[in-house]
Legacy VTK file of the C-alpha trace (Angstrom):
# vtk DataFile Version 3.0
C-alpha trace
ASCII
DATASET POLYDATA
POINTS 285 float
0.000 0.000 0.000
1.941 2.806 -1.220
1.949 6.084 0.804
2.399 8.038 -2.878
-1.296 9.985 -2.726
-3.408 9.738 -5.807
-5.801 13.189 -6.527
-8.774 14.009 -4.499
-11.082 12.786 -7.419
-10.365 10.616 -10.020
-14.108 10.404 -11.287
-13.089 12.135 -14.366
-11.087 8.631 -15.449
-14.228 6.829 -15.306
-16.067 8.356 -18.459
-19.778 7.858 -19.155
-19.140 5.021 -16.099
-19.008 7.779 -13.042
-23.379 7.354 -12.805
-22.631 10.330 -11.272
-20.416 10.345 -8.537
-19.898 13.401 -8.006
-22.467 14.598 -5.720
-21.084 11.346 -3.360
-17.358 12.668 -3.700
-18.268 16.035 -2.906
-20.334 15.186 0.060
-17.335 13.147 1.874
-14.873 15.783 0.964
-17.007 18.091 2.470
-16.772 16.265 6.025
-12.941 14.554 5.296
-9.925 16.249 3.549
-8.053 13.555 4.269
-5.630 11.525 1.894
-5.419 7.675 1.913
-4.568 5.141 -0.567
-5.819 2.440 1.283
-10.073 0.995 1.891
-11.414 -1.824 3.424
-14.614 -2.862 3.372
-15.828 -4.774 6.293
-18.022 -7.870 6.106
-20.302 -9.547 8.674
-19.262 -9.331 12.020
-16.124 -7.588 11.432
-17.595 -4.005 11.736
-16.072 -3.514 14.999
-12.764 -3.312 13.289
-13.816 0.232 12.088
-14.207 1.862 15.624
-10.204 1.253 16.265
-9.750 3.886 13.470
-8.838 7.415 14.879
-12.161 8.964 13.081
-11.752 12.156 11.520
-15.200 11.926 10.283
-17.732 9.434 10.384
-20.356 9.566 7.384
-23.837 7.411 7.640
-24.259 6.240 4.125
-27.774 7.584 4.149
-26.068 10.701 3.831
-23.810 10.603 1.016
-25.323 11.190 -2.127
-25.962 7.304 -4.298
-24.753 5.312 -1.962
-26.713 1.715 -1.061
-27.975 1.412 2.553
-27.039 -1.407 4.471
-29.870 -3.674 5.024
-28.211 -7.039 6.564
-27.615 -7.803 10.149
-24.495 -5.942 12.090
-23.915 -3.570 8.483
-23.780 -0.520 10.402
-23.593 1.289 7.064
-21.445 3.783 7.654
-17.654 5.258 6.455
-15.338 6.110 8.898
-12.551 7.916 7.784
-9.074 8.497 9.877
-5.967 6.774 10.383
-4.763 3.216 11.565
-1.515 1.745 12.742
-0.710 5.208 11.722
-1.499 5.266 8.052
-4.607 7.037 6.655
-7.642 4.561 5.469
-11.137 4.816 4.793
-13.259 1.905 6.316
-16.613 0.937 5.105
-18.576 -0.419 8.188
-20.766 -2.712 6.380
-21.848 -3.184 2.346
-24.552 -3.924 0.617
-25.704 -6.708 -1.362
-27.593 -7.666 -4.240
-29.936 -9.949 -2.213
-31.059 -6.846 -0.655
-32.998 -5.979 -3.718
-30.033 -3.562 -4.664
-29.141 -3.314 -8.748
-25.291 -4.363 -9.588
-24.337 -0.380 -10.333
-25.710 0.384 -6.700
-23.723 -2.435 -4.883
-20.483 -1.659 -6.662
-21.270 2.556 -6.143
-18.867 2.540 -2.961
-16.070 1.069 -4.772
-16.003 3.285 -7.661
-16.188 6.460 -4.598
-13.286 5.126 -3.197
-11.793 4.983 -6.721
-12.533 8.699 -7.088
-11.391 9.562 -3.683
-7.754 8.346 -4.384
-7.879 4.977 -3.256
-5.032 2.251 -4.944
-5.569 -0.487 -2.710
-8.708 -2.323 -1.498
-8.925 -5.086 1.058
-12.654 -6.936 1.082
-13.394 -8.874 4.027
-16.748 -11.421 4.415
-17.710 -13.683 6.179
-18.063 -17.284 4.613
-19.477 -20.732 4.626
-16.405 -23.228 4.922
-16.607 -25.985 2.029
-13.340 -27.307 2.423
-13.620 -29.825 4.958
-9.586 -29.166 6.097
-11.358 -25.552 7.566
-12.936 -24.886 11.205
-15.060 -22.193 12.409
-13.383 -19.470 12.893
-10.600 -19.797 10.700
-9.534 -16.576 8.246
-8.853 -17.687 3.917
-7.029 -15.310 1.833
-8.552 -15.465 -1.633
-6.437 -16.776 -4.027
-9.673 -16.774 -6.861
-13.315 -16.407 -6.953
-15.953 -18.370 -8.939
-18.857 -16.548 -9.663
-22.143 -17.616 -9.361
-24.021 -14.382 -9.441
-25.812 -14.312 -12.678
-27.473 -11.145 -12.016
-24.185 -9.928 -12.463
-23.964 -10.942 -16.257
-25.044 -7.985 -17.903
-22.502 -5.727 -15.978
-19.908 -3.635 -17.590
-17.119 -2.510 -16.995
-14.831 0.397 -17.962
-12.149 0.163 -20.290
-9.178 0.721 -18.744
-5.542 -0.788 -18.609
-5.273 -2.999 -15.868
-8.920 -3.974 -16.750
-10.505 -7.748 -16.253
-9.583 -9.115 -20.010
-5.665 -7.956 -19.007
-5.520 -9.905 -15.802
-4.200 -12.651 -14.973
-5.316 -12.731 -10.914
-7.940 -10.834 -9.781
-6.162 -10.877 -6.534
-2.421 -8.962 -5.605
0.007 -11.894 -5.446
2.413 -9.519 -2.893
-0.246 -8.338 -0.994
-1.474 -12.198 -0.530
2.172 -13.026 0.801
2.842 -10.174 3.166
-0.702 -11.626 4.725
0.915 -14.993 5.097
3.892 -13.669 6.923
1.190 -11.513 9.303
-0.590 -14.681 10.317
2.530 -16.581 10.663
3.675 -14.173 13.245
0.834 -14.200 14.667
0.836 -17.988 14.860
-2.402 -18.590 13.379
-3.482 -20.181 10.210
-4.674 -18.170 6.969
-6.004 -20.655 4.584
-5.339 -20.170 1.036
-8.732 -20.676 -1.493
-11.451 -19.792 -3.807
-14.500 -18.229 -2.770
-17.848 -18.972 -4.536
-20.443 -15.788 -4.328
-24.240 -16.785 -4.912
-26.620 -14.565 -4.877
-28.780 -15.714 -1.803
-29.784 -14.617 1.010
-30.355 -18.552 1.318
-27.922 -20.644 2.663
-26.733 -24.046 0.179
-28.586 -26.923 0.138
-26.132 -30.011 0.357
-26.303 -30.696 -3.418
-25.212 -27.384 -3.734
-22.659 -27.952 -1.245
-21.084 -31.000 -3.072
-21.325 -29.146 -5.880
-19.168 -26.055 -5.203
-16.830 -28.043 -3.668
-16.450 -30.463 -6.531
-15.742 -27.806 -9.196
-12.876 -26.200 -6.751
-14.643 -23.769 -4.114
-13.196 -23.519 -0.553
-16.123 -21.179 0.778
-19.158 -19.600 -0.060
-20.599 -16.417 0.279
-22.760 -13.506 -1.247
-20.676 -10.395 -1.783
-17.487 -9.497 -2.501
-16.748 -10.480 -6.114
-18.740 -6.606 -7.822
-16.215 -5.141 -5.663
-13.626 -7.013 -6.830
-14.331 -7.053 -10.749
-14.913 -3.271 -9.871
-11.448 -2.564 -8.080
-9.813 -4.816 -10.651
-11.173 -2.567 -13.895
-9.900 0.542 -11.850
-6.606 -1.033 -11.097
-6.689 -0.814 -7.757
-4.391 -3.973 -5.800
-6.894 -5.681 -4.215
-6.578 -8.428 -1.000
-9.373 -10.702 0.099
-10.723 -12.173 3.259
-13.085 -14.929 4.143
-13.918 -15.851 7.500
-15.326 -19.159 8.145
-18.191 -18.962 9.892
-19.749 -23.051 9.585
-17.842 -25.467 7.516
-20.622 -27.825 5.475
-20.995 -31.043 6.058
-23.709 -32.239 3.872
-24.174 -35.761 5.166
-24.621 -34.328 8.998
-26.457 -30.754 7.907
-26.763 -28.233 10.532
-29.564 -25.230 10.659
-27.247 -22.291 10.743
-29.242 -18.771 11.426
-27.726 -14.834 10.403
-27.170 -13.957 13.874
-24.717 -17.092 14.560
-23.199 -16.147 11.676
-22.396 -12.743 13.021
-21.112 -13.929 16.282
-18.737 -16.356 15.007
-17.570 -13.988 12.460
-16.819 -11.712 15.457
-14.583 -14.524 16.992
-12.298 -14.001 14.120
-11.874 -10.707 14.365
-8.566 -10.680 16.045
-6.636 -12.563 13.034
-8.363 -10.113 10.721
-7.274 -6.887 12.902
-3.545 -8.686 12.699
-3.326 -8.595 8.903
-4.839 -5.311 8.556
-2.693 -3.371 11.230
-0.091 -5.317 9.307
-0.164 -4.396 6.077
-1.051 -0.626 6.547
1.905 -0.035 8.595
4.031 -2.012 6.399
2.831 0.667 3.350
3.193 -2.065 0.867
LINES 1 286
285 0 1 2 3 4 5 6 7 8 9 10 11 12 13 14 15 16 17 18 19 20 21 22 23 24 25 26 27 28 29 30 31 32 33 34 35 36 37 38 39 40 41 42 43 44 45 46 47 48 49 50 51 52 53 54 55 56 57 58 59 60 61 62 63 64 65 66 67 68 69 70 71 72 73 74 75 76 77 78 79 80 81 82 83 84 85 86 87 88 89 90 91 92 93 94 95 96 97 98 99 100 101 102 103 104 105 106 107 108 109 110 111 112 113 114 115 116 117 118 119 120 121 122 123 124 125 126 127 128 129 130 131 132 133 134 135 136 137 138 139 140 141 142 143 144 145 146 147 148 149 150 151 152 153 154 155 156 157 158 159 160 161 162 163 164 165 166 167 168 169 170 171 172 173 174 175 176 177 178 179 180 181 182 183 184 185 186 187 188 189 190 191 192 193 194 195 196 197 198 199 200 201 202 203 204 205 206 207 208 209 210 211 212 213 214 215 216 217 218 219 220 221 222 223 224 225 226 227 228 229 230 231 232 233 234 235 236 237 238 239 240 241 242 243 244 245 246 247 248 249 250 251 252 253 254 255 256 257 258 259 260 261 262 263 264 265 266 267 268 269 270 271 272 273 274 275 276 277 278 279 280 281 282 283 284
């Protein structure tokens, strides 16, 4: 995460893609002036990772100008904007998902913001259902890929530009991955390595489904993060990813697993996900 600042606004970049940002860019700037090159966008039950940020200004979403309101349990919906392990970063306490009724341009709004606010690096964080039968609750994966199953998400496109999806080879920034590694290694606890499956739900797999995902190569499964990600990757932004496992499937012993266990076991992994975020913003990679 490079300490080099980007411009206030980049929206100009995007072309006819903006869908008007600038209303949204001008309403943070208006309550921030800070600089940071770095976002992350917390998932479910990782929200509380936002309030160790020294806030310069906190910004309901409901009050920035296009932006999605959260809808899903513990999505506080809000940006908080400061610094961390001394480094400036603007947090996104919760997201939004398509289940929620939300079109593809509104769920992948934020991203383009942060885009236009100067942002180079994203890390996405979710929480997951664990198909790989190696994983227990409460471990953390670092995305290696994604296979995506949202089909609402066909029709979507993209902006030209450089480092755009048809150019890349990973979706995901190979140094950004290691540096993780080497975090949770000195932190002496695992990070699993995978591919995450988004679905659309808000329904949780049946076991076919289960047997499936894990027979064509997923490792867990959950309903965000890949717009982001497609989004981030057609900007150029560096992007890391973070599942945390929340069940792990076992589809010959199913298990009724409800949102708010979810959230509280999500919260139990909180601590491995604080280590590789302090880590990597004060390492300014």
């Amino acid at each position: 995460m490079s300490n080099v600042q980007g411009p206030k606004s980049k929206s100009s970049d995007l072309g006819p893609w903006t869908l008007n940002l600038g209303p949204a860019v001008d309403a943070i700037r208006a309550r921030w002036s800070g600089e940071a090159a770095t976002a992350v966008i917390l998932g479910t039950g990782l929200g509380d990772l936002a309030d160790e940020v020294a806030a310069e200004s906190i910004i309901p979403y409901r009050e920035v100008p296009g932006f999605p309101h959260s809808t899903a349990l513990a999505h506080k919906g809000r940006l908080v904007c400061g610094t961390l392990a001394g480094q400036p970063v603007v947090m996104l306490q919760g997201r939004c998902h398509l289940y929620e009724g939300y079109p593809l341009s509104a769920v992948t709004f934020p991203t383009r913001v942060l885009y236009a606010l100067g942002i180079r690096t994203l890390i996405v964080t979710n929480a997951a259902g664990g198909i790989n039968p190696q994983f227990s609750v409460g471990d953390v994966m670092l995305i290696d890929d994604h296979i995506n199953f949202l089909w609402r998400a066909g029709g979507v496109s993209l902006p030209v530009a450089s480092q755009g999806p048809a150019r890349r080879a990973r979706y995901y920034d190979t140094a950004l991955g290691q540096h993780a590694l080497s975090l949770a290694r000195r932190g002496n606890f695992p990070l699993h390595r995978g591919v995450y499956v988004a679905v659309t739900g808000p329904s949780y797999e049946t076991r076919a489904e289960y047997r499936a995902f894990r027979r064509i190569g997923g490792d867990c499964v959950g309903m965000s993060t890949v717009p982001e990600v497609l989004t981030a990757a057609a900007l150029g932004l560096r992007v890391l990813g973070l599942s945390t496992v929340t069940n792990v499937a076992r589809p010959d012993a199913p298990q009724t697993v409800s949102a708010e266990e979810v959230v509280h076991v999500a919260a139990t992994a909180l601590p491995k996900v604080r280590a590789i975020v302090h880590g990597l913003l004060a390492a300014e990679l």
